[in-house]
LOTI-774492 format. One line per field, with one value per residue: residue number from 0; residue in one letter; y, x, z of N, C-alpha, C in turn. Coordinates in Angstrom, 2 decimals, decimal comma, padded with zeros to 5 digits, always signed. Example, Ala and Ser with C-alpha at 12.3 -4.5 7.8 and 13.67 -1.06 7.14 Angstrom:
<pts>
num	(0 | 1) .
residu	(A | S) .
n_y	(-005,69 | -002,25) .
n_x	(+013,19 | +012,85) .
n_z	(+007,80 | +007,08) .
ca_y	(-004,50 | -001,06) .
ca_x	(+012,30 | +013,67) .
ca_z	(+007,80 | +007,14) .
c_y	(-003,30 | +000,03) .
c_x	(+013,20 | +012,90) .
c_z	(+007,80 | +007,87) .
</pts>
This chain:
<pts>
num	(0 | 1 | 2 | 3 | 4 | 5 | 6 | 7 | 8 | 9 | 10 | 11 | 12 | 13 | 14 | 15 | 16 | 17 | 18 | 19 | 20 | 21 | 22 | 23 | 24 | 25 | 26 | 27 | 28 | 29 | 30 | 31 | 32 | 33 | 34 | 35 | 36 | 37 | 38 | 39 | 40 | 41 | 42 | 43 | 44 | 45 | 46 | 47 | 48 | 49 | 50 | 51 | 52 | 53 | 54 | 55 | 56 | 57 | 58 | 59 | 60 | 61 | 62 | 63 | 64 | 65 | 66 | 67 | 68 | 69 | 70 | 71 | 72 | 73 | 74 | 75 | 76 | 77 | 78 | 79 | 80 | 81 | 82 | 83 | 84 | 85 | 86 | 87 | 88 | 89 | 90 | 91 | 92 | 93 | 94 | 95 | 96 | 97 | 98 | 99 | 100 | 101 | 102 | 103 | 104 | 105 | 106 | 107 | 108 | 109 | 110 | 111 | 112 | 113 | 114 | 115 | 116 | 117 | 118 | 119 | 120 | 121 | 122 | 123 | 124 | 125 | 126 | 127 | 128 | 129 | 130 | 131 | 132 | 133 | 134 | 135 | 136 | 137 | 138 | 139 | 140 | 141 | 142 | 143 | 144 | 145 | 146 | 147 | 148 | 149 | 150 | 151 | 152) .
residu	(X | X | X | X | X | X | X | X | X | X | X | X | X | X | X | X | X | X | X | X | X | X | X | X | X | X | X | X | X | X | X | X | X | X | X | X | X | X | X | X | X | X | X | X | X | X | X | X | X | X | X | X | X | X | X | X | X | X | X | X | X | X | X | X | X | X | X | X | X | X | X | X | X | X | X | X | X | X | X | X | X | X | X | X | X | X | X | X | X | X | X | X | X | X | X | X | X | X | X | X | X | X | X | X | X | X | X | X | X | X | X | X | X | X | X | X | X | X | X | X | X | X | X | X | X | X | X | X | X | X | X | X | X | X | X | X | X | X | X | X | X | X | X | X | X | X | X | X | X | X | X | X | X) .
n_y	(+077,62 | +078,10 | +076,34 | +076,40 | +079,52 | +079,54 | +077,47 | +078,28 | +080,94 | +079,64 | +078,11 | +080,55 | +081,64 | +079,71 | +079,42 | +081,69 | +081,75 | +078,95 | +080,06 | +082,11 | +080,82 | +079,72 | +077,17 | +074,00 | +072,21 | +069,00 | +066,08 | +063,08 | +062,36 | +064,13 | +067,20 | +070,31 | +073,58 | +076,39 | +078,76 | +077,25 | +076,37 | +079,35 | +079,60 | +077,45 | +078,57 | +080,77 | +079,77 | +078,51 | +081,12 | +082,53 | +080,57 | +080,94 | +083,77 | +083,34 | +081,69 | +078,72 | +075,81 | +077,33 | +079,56 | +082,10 | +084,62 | +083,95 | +086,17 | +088,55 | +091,15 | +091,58 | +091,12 | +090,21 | +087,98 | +087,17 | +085,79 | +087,07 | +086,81 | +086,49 | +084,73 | +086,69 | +089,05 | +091,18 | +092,18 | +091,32 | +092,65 | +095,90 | +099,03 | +101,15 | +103,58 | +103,68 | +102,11 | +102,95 | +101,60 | +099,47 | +096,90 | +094,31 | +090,71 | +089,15 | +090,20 | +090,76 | +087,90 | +087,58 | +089,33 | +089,45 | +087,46 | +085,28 | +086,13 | +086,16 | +088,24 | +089,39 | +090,60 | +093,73 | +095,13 | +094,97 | +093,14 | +093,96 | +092,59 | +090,18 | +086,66 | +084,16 | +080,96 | +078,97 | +076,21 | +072,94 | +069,55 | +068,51 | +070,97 | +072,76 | +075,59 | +077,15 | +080,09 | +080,81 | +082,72 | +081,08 | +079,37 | +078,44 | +076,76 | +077,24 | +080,06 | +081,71 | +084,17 | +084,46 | +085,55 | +083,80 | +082,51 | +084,95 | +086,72 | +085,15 | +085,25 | +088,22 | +088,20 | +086,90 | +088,56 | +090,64 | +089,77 | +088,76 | +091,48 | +092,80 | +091,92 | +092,79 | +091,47) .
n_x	(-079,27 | -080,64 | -082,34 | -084,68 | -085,18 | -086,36 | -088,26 | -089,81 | -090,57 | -092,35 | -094,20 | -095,49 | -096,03 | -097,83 | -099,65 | -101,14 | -102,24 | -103,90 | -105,45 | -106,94 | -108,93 | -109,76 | -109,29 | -108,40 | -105,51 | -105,18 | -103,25 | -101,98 | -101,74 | -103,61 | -106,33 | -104,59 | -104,96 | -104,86 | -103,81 | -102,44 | -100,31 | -098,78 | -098,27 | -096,19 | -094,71 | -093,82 | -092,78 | -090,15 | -089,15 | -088,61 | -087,29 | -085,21 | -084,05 | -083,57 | -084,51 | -083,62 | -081,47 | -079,09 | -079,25 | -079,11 | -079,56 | -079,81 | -078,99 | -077,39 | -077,14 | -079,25 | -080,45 | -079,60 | -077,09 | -075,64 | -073,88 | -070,35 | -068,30 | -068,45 | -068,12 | -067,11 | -065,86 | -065,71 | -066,65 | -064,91 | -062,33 | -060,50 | -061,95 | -061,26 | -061,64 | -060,27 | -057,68 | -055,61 | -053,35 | -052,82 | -055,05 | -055,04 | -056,32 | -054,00 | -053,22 | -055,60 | -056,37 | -053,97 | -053,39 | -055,91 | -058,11 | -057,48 | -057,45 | -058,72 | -060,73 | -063,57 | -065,40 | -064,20 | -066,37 | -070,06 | -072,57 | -075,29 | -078,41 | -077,98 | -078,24 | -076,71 | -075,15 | -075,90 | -076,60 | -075,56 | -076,04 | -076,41 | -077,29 | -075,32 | -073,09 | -069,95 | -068,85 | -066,64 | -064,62 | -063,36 | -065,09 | -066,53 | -069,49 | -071,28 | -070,96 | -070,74 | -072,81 | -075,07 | -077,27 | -079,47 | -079,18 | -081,26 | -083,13 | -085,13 | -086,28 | -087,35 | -089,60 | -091,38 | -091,01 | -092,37 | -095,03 | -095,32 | -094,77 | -097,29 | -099,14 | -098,46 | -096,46) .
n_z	(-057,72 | -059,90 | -060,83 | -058,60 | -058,76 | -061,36 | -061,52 | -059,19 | -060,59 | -062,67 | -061,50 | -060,50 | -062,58 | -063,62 | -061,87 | -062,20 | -064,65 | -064,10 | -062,48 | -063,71 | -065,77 | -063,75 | -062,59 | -061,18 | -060,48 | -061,52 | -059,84 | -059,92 | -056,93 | -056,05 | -055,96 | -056,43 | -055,96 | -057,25 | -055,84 | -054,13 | -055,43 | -055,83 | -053,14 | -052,82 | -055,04 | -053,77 | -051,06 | -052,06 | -052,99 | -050,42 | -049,42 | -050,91 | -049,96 | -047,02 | -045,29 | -045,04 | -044,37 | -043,68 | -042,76 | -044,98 | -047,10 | -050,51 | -051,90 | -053,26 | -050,81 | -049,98 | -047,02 | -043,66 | -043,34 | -046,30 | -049,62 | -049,46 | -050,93 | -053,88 | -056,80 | -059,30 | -061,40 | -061,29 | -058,84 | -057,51 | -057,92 | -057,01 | -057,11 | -060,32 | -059,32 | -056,56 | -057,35 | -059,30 | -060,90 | -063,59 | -064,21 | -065,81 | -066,71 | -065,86 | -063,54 | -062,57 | -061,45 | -060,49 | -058,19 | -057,19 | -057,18 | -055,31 | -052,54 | -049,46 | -048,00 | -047,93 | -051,26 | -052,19 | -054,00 | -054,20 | -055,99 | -056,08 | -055,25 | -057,56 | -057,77 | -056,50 | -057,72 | -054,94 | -052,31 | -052,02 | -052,99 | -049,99 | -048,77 | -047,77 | -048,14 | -049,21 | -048,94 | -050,83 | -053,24 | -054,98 | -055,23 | -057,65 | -058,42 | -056,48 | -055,67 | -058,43 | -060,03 | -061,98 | -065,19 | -065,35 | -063,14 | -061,83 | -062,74 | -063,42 | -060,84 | -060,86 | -062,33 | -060,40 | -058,03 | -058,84 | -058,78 | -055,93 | -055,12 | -056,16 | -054,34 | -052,01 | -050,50) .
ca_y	(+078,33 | +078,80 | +075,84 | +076,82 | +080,36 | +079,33 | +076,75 | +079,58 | +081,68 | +078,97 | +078,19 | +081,82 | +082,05 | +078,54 | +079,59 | +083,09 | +080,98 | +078,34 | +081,30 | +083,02 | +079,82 | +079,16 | +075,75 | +073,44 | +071,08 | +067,82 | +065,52 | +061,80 | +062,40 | +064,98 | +068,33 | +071,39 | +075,19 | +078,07 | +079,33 | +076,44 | +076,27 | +080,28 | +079,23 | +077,09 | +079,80 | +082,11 | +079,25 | +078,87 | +082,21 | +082,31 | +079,67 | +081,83 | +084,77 | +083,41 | +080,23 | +077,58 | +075,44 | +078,05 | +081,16 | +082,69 | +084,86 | +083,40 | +087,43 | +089,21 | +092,43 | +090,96 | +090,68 | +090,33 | +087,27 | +087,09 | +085,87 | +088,20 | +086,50 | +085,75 | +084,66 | +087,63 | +089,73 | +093,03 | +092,28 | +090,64 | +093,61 | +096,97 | +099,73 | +102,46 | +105,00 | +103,27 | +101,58 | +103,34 | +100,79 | +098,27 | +095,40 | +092,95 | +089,28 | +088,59 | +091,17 | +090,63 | +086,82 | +087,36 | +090,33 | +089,91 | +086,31 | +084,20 | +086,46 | +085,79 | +089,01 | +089,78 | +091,16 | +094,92 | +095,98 | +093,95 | +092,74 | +094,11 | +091,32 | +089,19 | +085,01 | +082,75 | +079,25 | +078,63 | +075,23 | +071,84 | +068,82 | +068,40 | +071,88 | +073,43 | +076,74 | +077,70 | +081,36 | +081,28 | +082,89 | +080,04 | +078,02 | +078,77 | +076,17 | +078,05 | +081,59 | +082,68 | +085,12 | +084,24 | +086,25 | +082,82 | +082,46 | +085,75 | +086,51 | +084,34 | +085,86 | +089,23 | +087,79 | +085,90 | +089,59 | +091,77 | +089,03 | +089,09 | +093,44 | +093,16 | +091,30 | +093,93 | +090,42) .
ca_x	(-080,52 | -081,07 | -083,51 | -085,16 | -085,74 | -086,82 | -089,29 | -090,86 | -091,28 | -092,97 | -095,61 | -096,16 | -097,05 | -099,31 | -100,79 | -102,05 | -103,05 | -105,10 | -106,77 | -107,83 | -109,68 | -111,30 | -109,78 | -107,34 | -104,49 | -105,27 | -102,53 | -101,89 | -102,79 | -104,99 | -106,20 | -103,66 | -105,69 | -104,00 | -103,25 | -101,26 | -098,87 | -098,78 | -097,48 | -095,23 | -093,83 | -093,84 | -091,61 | -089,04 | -088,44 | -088,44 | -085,99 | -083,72 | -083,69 | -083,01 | -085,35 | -082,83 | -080,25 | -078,11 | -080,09 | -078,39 | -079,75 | -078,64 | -079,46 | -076,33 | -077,28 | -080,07 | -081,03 | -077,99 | -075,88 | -075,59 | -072,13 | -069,68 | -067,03 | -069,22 | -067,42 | -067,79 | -064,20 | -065,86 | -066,74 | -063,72 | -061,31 | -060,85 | -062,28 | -060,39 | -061,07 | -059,71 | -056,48 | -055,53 | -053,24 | -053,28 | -055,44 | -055,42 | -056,60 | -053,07 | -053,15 | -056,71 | -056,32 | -052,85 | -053,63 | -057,02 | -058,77 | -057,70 | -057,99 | -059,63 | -061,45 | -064,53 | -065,15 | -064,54 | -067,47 | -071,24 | -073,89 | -076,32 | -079,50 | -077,39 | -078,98 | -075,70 | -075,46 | -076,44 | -076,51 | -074,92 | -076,78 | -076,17 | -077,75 | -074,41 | -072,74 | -069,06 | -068,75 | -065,23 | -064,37 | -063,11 | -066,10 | -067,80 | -070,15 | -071,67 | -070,83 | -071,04 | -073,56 | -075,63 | -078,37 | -080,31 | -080,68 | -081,54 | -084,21 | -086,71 | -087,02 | -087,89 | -091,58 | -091,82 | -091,07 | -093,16 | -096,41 | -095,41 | -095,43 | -099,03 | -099,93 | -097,79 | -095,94) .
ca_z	(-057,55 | -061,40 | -061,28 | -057,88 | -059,30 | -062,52 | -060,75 | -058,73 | -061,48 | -063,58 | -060,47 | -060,45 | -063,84 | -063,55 | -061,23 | -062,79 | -065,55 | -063,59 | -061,90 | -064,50 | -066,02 | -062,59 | -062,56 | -060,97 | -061,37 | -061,22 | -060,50 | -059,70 | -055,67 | -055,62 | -056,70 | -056,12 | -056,29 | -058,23 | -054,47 | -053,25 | -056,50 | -055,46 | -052,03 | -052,98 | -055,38 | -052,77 | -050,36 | -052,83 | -053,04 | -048,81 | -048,90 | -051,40 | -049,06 | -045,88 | -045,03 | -045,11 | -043,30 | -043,22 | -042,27 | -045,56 | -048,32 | -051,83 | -053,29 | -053,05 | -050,39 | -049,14 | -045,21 | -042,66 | -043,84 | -047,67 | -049,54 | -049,67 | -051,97 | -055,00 | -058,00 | -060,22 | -061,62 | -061,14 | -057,66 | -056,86 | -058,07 | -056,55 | -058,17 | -060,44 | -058,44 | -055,43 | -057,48 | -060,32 | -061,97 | -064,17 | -063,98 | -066,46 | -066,99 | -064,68 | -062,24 | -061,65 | -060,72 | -059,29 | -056,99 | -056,03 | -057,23 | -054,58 | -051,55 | -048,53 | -047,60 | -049,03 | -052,16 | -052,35 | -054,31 | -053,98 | -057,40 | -055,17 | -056,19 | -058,18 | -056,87 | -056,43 | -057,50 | -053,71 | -051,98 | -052,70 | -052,62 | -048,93 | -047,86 | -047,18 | -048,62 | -048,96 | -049,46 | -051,00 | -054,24 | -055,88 | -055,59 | -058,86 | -058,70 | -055,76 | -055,69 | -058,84 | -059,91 | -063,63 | -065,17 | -065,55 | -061,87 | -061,05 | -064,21 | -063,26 | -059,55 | -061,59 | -062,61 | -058,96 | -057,25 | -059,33 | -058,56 | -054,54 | -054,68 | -056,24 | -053,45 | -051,05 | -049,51) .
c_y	(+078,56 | +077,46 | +076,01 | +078,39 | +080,04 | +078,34 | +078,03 | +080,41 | +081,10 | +078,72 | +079,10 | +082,17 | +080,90 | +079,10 | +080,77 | +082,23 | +080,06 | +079,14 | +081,73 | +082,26 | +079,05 | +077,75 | +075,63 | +072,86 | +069,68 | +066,82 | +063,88 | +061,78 | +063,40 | +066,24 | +069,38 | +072,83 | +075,80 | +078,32 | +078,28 | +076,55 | +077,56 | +079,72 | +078,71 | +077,64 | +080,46 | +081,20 | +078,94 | +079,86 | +082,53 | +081,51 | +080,36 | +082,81 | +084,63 | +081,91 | +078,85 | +076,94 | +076,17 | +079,40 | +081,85 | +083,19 | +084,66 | +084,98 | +088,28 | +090,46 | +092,50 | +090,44 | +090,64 | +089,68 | +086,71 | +087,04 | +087,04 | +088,16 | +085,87 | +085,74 | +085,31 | +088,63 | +090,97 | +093,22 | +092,05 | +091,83 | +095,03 | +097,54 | +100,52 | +103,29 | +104,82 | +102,80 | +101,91 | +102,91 | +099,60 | +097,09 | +094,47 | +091,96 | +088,89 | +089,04 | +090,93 | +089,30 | +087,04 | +087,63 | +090,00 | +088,09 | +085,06 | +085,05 | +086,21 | +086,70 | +089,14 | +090,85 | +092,69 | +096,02 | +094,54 | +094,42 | +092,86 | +092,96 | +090,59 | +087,90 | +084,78 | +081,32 | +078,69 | +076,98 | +073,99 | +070,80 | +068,43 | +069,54 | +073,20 | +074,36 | +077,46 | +078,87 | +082,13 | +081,71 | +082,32 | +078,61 | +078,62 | +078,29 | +076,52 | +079,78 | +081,96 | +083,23 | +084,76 | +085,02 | +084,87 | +082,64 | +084,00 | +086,39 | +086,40 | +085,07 | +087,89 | +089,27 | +087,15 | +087,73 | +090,49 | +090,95 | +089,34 | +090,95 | +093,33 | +092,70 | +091,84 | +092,80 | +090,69) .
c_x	(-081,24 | -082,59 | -085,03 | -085,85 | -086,80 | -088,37 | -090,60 | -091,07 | -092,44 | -094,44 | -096,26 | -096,81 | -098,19 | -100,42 | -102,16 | -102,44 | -104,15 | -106,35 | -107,37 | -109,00 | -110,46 | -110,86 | -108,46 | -106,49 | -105,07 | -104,27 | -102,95 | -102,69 | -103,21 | -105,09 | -105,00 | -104,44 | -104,51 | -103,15 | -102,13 | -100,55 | -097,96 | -097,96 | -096,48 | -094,02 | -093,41 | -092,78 | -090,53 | -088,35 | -087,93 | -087,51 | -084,54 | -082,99 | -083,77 | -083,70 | -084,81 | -082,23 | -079,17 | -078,02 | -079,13 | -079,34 | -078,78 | -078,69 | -078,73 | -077,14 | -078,34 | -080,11 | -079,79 | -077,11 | -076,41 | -073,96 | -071,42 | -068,30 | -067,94 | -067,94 | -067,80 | -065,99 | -064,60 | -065,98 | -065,54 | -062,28 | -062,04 | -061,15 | -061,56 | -060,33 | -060,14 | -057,45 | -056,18 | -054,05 | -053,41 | -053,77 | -055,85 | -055,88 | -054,94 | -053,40 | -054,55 | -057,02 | -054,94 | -052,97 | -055,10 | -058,37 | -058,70 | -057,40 | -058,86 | -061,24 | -062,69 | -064,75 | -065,40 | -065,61 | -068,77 | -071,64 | -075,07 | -077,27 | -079,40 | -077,94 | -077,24 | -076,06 | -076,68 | -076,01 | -075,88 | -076,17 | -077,01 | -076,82 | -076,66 | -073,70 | -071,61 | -068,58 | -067,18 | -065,52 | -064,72 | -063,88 | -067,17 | -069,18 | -071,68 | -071,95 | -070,67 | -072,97 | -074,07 | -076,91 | -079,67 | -080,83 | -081,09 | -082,79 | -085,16 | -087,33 | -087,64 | -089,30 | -092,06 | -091,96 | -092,32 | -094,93 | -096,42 | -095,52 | -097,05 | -099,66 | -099,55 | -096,73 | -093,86) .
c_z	(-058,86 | -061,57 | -060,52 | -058,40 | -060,62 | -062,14 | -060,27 | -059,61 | -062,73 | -062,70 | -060,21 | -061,59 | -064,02 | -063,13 | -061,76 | -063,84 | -065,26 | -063,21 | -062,18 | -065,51 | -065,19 | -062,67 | -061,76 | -061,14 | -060,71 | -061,50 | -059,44 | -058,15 | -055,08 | -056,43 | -055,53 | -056,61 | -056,89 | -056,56 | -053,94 | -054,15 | -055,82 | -054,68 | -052,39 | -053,61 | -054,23 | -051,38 | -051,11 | -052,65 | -051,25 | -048,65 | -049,50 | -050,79 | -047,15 | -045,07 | -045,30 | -044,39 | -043,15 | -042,95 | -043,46 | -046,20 | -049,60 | -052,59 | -052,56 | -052,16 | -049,98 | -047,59 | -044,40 | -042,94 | -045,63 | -048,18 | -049,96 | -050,69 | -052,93 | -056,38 | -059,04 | -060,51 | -060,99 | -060,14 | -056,75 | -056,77 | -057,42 | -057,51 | -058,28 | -059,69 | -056,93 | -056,15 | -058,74 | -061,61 | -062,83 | -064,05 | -065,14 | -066,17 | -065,43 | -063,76 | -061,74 | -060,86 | -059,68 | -057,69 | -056,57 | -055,91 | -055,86 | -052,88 | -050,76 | -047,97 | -048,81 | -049,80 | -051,82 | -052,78 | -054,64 | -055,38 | -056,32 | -055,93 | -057,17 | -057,35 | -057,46 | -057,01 | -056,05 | -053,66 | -052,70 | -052,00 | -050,74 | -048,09 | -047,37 | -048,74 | -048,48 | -049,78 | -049,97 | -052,48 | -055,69 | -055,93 | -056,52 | -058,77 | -057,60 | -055,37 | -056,78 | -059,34 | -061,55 | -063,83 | -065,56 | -064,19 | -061,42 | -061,94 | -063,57 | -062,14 | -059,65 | -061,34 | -060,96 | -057,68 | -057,52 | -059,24 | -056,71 | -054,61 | -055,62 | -054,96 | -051,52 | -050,23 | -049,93) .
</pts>
C-alpha cells in the first residue's frame, strides 16, 4: 500500500496545484482537470478502506473487516498490565509470534502492506510482506485525509 498511498497523496497535492493555476494536465491521450486527478486520489484511498476484491480495509480499526494479525511486536504481545512477566526478544517470538489468534492489542490507523499482485490478502502474522504496519505507507494518507475533511467527504 506504501506506493498506492503515496500515489494518492501525490494526485492530491497535483491536483491543488493545477487548480490553483487554473490549468490542466495535458497528457499523451487527452486532457485530465485538477478534479479528475482529485477523484482518482479520492479512489485509491476508497480502495484502501474497503473498495476491493476483498471487501477489506488495509487501515488497521477501520470499518468491519480489517486485519487483525498485523506484523507489528507490540501488537502481537500481551500487554504488561495483562502479563506481568518477562518478555524478551525470545519470549516474545516463542510465546506469542506465531499464534493464530488475533493480535491482543490493535495500531489503530496503522495502512498494512495490503494486497499481492493477484488481489488477494493473507491476514497471518508471519506474512510481513503483507501485514506489516510502516510509517511510509500510512504518512502519505495523512495529506490525502486532511484534503477529503475540507471537502466534509
Amino acid at each position: 500500500m506504501q506506493y498506492v498511498s503515496s500515489a494518492a497523496f501525490l494526485l492530491t497535492v497535483y491536483s491543488d496545484f493545477l487548480k490553483s493555476l487554473n490549468q490542466k494536465l495535458n497528457c499523451h491521450g487527452g486532457v485530465v482537470s485538477p478534479e479528475e486527478l482529485f477523484n482518482l486520489a479520492k479512489a485509491q484511498v476508497d480502495y484502501i478502506l474497503e473498495s476491493n476484491p476483498m471487501n477489506m480495509s488495509y487501515l488497521v480499526g477501520y470499518g468491519t473487516k480489517y486485519p487483525t494479525r498485523m506484523h507489528h511486536r507490540g501488537a502481537s504481545i500481551m500487554s504488561y498490565r495483562e502479563n506481568k512477566g518477562f518478555i524478551g526478544c525470545t519470549q516474545g517470538y516463542d510465546n506469542w509470534y506465531s499464534r493464530e489468534e488475533p493480535n491482543p492489542n490493535a495500531v489503530v490507523r496503522a495502512l498494512v502492506e495490503g494486497l499481492d499482485c493477484q488481489d488477494n490478502f493473507s491476514d497471518q502474522r508471519g506474512n510481513y510482506m503483507q501485514t506489516e504496519a510502516c510509517t511510509y505507507n500510512t504518512s502519505p494518507l495523512v495529506g490525502v485525509f486532511a484534503k477529503l475533511n475540507q471537502f466534509g467527504d
